[in-house]
C-alpha atoms as one frame of an Amber mdcrd trajectory, in Angstrom:
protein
  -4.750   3.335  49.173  -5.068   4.979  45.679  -8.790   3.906  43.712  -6.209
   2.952  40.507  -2.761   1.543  40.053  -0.165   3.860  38.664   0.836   1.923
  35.827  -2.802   1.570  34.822  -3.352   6.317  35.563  -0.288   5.915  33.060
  -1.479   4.068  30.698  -4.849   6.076  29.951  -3.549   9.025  30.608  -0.538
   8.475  27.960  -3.735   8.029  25.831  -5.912  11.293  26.080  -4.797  14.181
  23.606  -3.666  16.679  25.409  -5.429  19.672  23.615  -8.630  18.320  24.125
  -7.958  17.895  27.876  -6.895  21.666  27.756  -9.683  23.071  25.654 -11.870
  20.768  28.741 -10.328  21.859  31.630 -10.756  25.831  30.328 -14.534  25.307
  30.313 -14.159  23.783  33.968 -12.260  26.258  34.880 -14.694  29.384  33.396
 -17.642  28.369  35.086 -16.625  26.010  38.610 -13.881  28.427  39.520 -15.976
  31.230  39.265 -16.343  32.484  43.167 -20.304  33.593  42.849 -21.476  30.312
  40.436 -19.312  28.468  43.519 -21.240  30.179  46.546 -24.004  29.759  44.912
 -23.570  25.760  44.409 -22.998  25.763  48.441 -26.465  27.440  49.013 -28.212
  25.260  46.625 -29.997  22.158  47.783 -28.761  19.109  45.747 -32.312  18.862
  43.945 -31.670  22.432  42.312 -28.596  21.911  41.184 -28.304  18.370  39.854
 -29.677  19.383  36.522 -27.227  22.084  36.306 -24.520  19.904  37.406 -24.885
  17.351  34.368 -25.868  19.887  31.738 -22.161  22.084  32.660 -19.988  19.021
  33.838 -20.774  16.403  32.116 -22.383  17.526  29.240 -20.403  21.198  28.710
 -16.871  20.094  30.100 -16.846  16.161  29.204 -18.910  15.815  25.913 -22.102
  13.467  27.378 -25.195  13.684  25.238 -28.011  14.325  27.976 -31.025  12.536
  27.493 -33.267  13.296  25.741 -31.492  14.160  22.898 -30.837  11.742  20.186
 -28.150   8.794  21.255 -27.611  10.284  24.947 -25.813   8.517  26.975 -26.578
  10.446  30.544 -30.004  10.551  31.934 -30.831  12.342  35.328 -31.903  10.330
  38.040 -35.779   8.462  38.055 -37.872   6.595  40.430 -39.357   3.147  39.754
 -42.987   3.609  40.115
């Protein structure tokens, strides 16, 4: 079973602009396709590298603002006290 309907993939998709999804998937591609950043992901504990994660993913790649910068709208993960 697919997580969305076609005709909904479609519609958003029909919606991105396609040079920004280019000029995105470059900076992916630079640093996650990179065979030493990737071994070194696979060593890493999760801990280590979540920080890392959001600042060259989402941040980097997908334009988040990570807290706490002005108007983020990503924080990394906290505990209730």
């Amino acid at each position: 079973m697919a997580l969305f309907q076609s005709s909904v993939l479609k519609k958003y998709l029909k919606q991105l602009d396609g040079d920004t999804v280019a000029k995105a998937y470059k900076k992916y591609t630079k640093y996650f396709h990179d065979t030493a950043i990737q071994q070194n992901i696979r060593e890493s504990k999760e801990e280590q590298y979540q920080a890392k994660l959001l600042d060259e993913l989402f941040v980097n790649v997908l334009g988040y603002t990570l807290n706490p910068q002005p108007n983020f709208n990503l924080t990394t993960e906290f505990k209730n006290v």
